[in-house]
C-alpha positions in Angstrom: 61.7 105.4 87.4 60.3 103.0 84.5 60.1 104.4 81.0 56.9 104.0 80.0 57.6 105.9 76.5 60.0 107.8 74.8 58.4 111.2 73.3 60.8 112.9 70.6 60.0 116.6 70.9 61.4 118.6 68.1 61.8 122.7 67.8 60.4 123.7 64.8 61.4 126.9 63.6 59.1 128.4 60.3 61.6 130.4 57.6 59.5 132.2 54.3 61.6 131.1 51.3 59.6 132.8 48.2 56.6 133.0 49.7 56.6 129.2 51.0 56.8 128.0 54.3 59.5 125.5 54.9 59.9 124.1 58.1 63.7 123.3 59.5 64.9 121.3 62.3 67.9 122.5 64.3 71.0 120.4 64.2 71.3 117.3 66.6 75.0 117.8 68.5 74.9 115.7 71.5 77.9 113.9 71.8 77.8 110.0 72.3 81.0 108.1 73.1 81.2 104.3 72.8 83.6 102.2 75.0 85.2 98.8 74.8 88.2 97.3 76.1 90.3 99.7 74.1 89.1 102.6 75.9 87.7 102.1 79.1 90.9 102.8 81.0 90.0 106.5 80.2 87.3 106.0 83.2 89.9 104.5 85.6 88.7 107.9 88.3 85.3 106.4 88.4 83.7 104.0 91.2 82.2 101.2 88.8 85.7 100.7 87.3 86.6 97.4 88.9 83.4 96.1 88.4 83.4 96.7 84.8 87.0 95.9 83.8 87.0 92.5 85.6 84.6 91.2 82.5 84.1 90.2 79.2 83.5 93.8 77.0 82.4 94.8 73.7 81.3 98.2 72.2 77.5 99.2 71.8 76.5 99.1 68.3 74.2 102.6 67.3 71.7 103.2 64.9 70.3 106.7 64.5 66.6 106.6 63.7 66.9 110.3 63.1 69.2 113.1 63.5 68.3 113.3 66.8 67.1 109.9 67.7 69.7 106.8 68.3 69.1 103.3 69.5 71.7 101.4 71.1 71.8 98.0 72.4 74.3 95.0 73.3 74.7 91.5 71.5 73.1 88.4 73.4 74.1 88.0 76.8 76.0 91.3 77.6 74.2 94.4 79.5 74.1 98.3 78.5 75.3 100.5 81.2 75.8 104.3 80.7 78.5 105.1 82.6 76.5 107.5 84.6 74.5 104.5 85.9 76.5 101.5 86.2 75.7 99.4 89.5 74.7 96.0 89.6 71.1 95.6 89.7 68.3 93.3 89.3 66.9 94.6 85.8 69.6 93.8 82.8 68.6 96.1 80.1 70.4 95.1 76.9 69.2 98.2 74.7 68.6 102.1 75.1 66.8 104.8 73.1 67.8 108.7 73.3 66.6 111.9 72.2 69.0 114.7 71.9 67.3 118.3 73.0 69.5 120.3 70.6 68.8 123.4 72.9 70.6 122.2 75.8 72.9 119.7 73.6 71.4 116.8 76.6 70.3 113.5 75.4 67.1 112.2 77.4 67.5 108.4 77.5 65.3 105.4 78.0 66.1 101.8 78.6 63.0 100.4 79.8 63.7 100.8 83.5 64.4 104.4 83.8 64.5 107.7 81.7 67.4 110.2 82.8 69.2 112.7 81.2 72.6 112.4 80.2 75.3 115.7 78.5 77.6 112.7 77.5 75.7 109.5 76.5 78.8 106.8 77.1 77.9 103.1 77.2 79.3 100.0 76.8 78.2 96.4 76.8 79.1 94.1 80.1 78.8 90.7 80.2 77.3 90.4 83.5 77.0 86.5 83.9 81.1 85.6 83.3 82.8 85.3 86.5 85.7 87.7 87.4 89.1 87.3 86.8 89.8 86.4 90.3 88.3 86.4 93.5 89.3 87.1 97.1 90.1 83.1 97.2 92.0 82.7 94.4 95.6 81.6 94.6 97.7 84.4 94.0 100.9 85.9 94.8 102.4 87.9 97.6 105.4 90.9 96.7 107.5 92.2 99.0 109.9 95.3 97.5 112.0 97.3 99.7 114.1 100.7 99.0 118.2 100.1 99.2 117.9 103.5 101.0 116.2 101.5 103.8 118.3 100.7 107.0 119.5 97.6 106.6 118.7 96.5 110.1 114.9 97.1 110.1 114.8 94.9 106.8 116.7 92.2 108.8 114.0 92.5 111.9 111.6 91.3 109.5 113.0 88.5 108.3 114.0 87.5 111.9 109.8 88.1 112.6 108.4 86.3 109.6 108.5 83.3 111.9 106.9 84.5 114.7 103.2 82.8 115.6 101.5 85.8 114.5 102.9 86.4 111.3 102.1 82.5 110.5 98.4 82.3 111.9 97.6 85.3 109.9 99.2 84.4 106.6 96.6 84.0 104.4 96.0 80.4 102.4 95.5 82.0 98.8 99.5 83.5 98.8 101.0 80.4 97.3 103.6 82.3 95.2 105.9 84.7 97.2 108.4 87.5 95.4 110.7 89.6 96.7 113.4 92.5 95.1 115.1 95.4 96.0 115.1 98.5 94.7 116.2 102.2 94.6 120.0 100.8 93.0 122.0 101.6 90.5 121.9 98.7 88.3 118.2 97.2 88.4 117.8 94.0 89.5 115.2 91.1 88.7 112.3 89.9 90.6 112.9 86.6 92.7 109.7 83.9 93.3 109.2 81.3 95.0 107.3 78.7 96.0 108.6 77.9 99.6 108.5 80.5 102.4 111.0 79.2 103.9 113.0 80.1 100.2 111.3 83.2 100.5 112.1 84.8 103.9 115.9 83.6 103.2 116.5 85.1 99.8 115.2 88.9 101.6 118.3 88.0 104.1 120.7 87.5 101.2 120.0 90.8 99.5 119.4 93.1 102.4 120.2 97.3 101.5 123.8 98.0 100.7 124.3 102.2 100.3 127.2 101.8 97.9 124.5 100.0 95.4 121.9 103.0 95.6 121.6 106.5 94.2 123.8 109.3 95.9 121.8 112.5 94.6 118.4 113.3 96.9 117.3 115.0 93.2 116.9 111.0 91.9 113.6 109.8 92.1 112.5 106.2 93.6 111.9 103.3 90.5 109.1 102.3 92.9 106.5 102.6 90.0 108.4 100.9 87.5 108.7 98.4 89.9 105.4 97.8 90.7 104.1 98.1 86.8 106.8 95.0 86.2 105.6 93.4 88.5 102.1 92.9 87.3 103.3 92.2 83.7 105.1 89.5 84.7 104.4 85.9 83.8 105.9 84.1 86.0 103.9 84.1 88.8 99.7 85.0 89.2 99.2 88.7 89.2 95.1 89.0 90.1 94.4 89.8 93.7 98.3 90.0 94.6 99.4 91.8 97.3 102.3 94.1 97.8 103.9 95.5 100.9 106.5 98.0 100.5 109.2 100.0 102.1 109.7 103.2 101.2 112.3 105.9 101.6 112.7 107.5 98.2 109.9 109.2 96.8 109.0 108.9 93.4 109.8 112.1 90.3 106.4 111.0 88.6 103.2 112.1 88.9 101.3 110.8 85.9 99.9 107.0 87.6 96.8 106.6 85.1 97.9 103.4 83.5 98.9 102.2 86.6 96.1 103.0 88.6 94.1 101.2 85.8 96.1 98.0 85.7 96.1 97.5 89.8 92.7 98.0 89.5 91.5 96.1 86.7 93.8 93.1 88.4 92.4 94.1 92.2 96.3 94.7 92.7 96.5 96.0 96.4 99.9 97.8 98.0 100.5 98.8 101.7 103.6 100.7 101.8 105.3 102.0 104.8 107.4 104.7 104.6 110.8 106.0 106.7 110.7 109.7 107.1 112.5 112.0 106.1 112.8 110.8 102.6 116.5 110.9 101.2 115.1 112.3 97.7 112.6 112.1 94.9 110.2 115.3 94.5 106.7 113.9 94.3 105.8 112.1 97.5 101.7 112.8 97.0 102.1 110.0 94.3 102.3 107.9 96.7 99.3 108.7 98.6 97.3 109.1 95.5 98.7 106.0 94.4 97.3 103.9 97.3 94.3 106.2 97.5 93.2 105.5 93.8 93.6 101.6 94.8 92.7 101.0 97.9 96.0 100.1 99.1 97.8 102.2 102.4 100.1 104.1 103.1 101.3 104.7 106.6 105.0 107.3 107.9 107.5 107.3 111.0 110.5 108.7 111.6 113.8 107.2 111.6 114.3 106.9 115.2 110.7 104.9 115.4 110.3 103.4 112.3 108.9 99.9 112.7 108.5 98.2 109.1 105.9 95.8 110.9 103.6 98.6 112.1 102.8 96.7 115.0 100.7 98.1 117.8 99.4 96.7 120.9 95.8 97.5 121.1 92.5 96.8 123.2 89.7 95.5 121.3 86.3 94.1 121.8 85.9 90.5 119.9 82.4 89.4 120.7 81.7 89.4 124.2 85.1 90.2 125.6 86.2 93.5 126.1 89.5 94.7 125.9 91.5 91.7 124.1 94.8 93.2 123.6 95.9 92.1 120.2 98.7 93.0 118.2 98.1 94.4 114.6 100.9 93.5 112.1 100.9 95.2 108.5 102.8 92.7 106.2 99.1 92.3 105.4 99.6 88.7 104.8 96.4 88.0 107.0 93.4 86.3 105.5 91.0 89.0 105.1 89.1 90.5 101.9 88.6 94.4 101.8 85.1 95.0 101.6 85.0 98.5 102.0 87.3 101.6 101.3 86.6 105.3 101.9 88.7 108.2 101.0 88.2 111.5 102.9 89.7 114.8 104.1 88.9 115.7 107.8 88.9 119.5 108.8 87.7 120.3 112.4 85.0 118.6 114.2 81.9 117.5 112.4 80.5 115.0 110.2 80.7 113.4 107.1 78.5 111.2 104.8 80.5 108.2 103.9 79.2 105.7 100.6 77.2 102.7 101.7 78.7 99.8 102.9 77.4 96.3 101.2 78.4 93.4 104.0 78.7 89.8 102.5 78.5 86.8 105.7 81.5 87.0 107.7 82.8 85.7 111.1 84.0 89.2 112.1 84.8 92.8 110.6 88.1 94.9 111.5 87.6 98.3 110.4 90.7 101.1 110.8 91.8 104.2 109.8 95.7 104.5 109.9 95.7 108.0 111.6 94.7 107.4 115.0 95.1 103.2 114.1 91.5 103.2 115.7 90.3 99.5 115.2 87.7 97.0 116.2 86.1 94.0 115.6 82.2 93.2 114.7 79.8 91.1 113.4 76.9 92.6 111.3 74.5 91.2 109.2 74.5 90.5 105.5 73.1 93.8 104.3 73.7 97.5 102.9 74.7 99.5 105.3 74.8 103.6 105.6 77.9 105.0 106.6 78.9 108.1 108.6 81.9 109.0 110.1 81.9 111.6 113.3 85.1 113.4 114.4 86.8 115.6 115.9 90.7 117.4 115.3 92.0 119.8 117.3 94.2 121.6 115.2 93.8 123.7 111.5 95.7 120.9 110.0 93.4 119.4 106.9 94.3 115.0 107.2 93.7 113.0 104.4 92.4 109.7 106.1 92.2 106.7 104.5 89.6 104.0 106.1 89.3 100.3 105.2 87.2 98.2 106.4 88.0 93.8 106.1 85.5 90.8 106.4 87.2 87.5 108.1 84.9 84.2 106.7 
C-alpha cells in the first residue's frame, strides 16, 4: 500500500500539579536495531539472507524528530529494507519514517511505498546496483572430502568412475579448481588442489581410508565441520559458488552451525553429502541434515551392504516429447546446473502443502527431485513466478523430513 502520510498520534494523559494542568506524554520504548556487515550474520535463519549478504552494506543512520518519531534513510546509492520486508522490488526507497505507539511498544512505519507495522524496526542499507560476489557461471572450485571410516573400496569405485562418459558430459565448465582430503584421522591432514583432473582423480587414489589412521572410540565425533569451515577460508583456491560432495560415516559432536550456516551462505557454498549407515560414532547426526537444510545442500543414507557413493539410479523420464528416456542420475553433482529453487518440508499422511513461489529464469530444461522417493523429471516452463504446491501421500505414521530442489540447465 502507498503511504500517502504519516500521522503521529500521541496519548495525552492530563495530571493537576497545584491547581495547573500539565500535560505528559508516555515514554517512547520501541526498540530499533540497526544492521551492517558486523551484525547481519545474526539474521542467517531468515530467507532474504543470501540476497543481502552478497552486497555492498552499511548501517542506517537515525535521527529522532521526537521521542517517538525517527527518520532513517541510506547514503546515495544503497536501499533501506526492514528486515521484515526485504525482496527485490521495483520501488528503491532510500529513507523511512516511524512512529512508535507506546501502548503497544509497535512502530508504524512509512517509506513512501507502504505503511506497516513493525514490534522490531531493523534495517539496513543494501546497495542494490553492485553485482554479487559470484554467480552461477563464475569459475569456482569443486571439494571432494571423504571420512577414513569409509570403505576403502567404494572410495576406489569412484575414482575408477570419474572417467566414465557420464561423469565427463555432466561436469560442469565453471569447476576449474578441484580439491580433495580426507578426514575422520588422527593426525589432520591438509587440503590438496589442483588444476588438472586428471591430478585430481589420482591424488583421491593415493590417499584412499586406512582404519589404523582414524579414531577407535564411536564417542569421537566427525571433524567434518571443521573441515568444511577450512575449507572456505582458504586462499588458495576460489571459494564462491563451490561445491562439495561428501562421504560420510562419522557423525559430527556439534550442534551449534550458525557461523557456518552464515559463511556457506553468504559464499552460495553448496554440500551434498552421502552417508554410510550405521554410523561408527559421533552423537549429533541432525547436524547434518540441518546443515544441508539451512543451505540448500543434500543429504542422502544407505546401508553398508547397498551403499553406492555415486547415488546412481536408473530412471524413466520424459525429456520433451519422449517418454520414458531411461537416464542415469549421478550425485558427484559436478553437472552444469544452477539451483533455482529449494523447499524444506515435513510430510505427515496424505494431504497437501503450500510450497514458496518459484521464480523461473530462461532455461533449456528443469530437473526437479526430492531425494526420498528420487522422484525426478524434466521440463521446460516459462520465464515467470510460479505457485507451488506439493500433493502426497505416506502410508505410514512416520513424520519425513523431505528435502526438494529444483535445477535450471541453460
Amino acid at each position: 500500500m502507498k503511504a500517502t502520510g504519516l500521522y503521529l498520534l500521541v496519548a495525552v494523559i492530563p495530571v493537576l500539579v497545584n491547581s495547573c494542568l500539565v500535560v505528559k506524554s508516555p515514554p517512547c520504548t520501541c526498540p530499533i536495531t540497526l544492521l551492517d556487515r558486523t551484525n547481519i550474520d545474526q539474521m542467517s535463519e531468515n530467507p532474504w539472507y543470501d540476497y543481502v549478504v552478497q552486497r555492498p552494506l552499511v548501517t542506517p543512520t537515525v535521527q529522532y524528530i521526537s521521542n517517538c518519531v525517527a527518520w532513517t534513510k541510506c547514503q546515495l546509492n544503497y536501499t533501506l529494507y526492514d528486515i521484515e520486508y526485504i525482496h527485490p522490488t521495483t520501488f528503491l526507497p532510500f529513507q523511512a519514517l516511524g512512529n512508535c505507539d507506546a501502548k503497544t511498544k509497535t512502530w508504524i512505519v512509512a517509506d513512501g511505498q507502504r505503511m506497516y507495522n513493525s514490534t522490531n524496526w531493523t534495517s539496513i542499507c543494501v546497495m542494490e546496483i553492485q553485482k554479487e560476489l559470484c554467480t552461477p557461471k563464475t569459475n569456482t572450485t569443486f571439494l571432494f572430502a571423504y571420512s577414513n571410516d569409509m570403505d576403502a573400496a567404494k572410495v576406489q569405485e569412484m575414482v575408477d568412475n570419474m572417467d566414465i562418459p557420464p561423469v565427463n558430459e555432466l561436469r560442469s565448465p565453471q569447476f576449474t579448481s578441484f580439491a580433495n582430503i580426507r578426514f575422520d584421522v588422527l593426525q589432520e591432514e591438509t587440503f590438496e588442489y589442483h588444476k588438472s583432473y586428471i591430478e585430481y582423480q589420482t591424488a583421491i587414489g593415493s590417499k584412499l581410508p586406512d582404519p589404523s589412521l582414524g579414531f577407535t572410540s564411536p564417542e569421537t565425533g566427525s571433524d567434518v565441520l571443521k573441515v568444511i569451515s577450512k575449507f572456505i577460508n582458504n586462499t588458495q583456491v576460489p571459494i564462491c559458488g563451490s561445491r562439495i560432495y561428501i562421504l560420510l560415516k562419522r557423525s559430527p559432536n556439534e550442534q551449534d552451525i550458525t557461523e557456518l550456516v552464515a559463511q556457506m551462505r553468504k559464499y552460495r557454498v553448496y554440500v551434498y553429502i552421502a552417508a554410510s549407515l550405521p554410523l561408527s560414532g559421533g552423537s549429533h547426526p541432525e547436524t547434518i541434515r540441518r546443515l544441508t537444510t539451512q543451505t540448500n545442500g543434500w543429504d542422502h543414507y544407505y546401508e553398508d551392504s547397498s551403499f553406492d557413493p555415486w547415488v546412481r539410479n536408473e530412471m524413466s523420464v520424459d525429456i520433451g516429447k519422449e517418454n520414458n528416456y531411461q537416464m542415469a542420475f549421478y550425485s558427484p553433482f559436478f553437472f552444469d546446473g544452477t539451483l533455482i529453487y529449494a523447499a524444506n518440508v515435513n510430510l505427515t499422511a496424505k494431504g497437501s502443502i503450500a510450497l514458496p513461489e518459484m521464480t523461473v529464469p530462461p532455461h533449456e530444461e528443469l530437473a526437479y527431485l526430492n531425494y526420498d522417493n528420487f522422484f525426478t523429471r524434466f521440463r521446460v516452463l516459462n520465464a515467470s513466478v510460479y505457485d507451488m504446491k506439493l500433493d502426497y501421500e505416506i502410508s505410514s505414521d512416520v513424520i519425513y523430513a523431505v528435502q526438494i530442489r529444483i535445477y535450471a540447465y541453460r
